[in-house]
N, C-alpha and C positions, 0 to 999 in steps of 0.2 A: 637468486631466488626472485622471483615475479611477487608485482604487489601480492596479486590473489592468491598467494599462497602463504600469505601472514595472517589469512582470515580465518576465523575460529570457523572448527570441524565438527561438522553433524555427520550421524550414520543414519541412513535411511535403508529401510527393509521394505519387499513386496508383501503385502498382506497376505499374498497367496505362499509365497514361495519366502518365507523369512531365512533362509540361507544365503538368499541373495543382498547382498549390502553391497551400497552405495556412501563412498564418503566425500559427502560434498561442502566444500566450502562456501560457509554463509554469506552471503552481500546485505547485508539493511540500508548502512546507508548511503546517499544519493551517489556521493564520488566514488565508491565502490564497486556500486550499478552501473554507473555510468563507465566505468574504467574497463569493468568486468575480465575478459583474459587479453584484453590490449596488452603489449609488450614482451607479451610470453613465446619464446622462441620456439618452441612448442608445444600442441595440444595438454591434456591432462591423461596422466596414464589411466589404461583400462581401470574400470569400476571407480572413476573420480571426478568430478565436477564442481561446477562452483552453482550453489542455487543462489536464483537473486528473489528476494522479497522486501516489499511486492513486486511484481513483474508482471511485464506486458511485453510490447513491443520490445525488437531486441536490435541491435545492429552488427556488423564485425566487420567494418570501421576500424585498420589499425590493427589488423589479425592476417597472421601469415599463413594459415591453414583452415578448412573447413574444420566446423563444427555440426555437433544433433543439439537439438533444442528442443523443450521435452516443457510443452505448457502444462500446468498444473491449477487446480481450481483451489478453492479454500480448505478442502480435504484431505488437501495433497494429492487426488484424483488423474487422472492424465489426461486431457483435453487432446490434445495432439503431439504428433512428434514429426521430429522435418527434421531427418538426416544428411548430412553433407550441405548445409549451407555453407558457401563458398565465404570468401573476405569480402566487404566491401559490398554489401546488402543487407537491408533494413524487412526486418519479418515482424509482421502485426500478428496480435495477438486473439485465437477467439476469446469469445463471448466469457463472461465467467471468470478469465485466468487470471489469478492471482497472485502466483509464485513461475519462476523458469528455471528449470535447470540446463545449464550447458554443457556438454560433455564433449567427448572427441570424435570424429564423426561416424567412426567404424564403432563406436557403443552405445548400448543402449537400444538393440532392436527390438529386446524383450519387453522393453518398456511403452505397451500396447495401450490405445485410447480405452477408458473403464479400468486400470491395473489405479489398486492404489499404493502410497508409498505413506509409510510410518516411522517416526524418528525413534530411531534404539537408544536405549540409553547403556552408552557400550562407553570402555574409557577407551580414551587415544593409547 
């Protein structure tokens, strides 16, 4: 098991489309952040990620596979998404973004700039 999958689990829903859940592993603190899916021999399975807040700028640094990286505003809002960032490159953040989530790099196309995302309160 990879650090980042010791991290407590949130469900996040589209506000449009609440059938859609996302369970993403939360990052707060800095080592977390900073670790994020370093180490992990592979991606996160479909519909899984790790979100880091706060988030900004991201690296994958230490990552043997592309990643989607899915900026988020204070609303959980979607700012951008950049699919298939490769390992070993450093992606800044617009304006605004708050929180990031990572996912694998084939998921997450739905998750369009304006879509918002809400935490369920669903158990594990």
């Amino acid at each position: 098991m990879s650090a980042w999958q010791s991290l407590p689990m949130r469900y996040l829903s589209i506000a449009d489309s609440p059938t859609t859940v996302i369970r993403a592993r939360l990052a707060r603190r800095f080592r977390d952040r900073l670790r994020g899916l370093m180490g992990a021999s592979e991606p996160p399975a479909f519909g899984e990620g790790l979100l880091l807040v706060p988030g900004g700028a991201i690296h994958t640094f230490g990552l043997c596979f592309p990643i989607a990286v899915i900026h988020l505003d204070g609303n959980r809002r979607v700012l951008a998404r950049h699919g298939n960032v490769p390992p070993r490159r450093i992606l800044f953040a617009p304006r605004r973004t708050r929180c990031c989530l990572e996912m694998r790099a084939d998921d997450g196309e739905w998750l369009r700039p304006g879509c918002q995302l809400i935490e369920e309160a669903l158990s594990p």
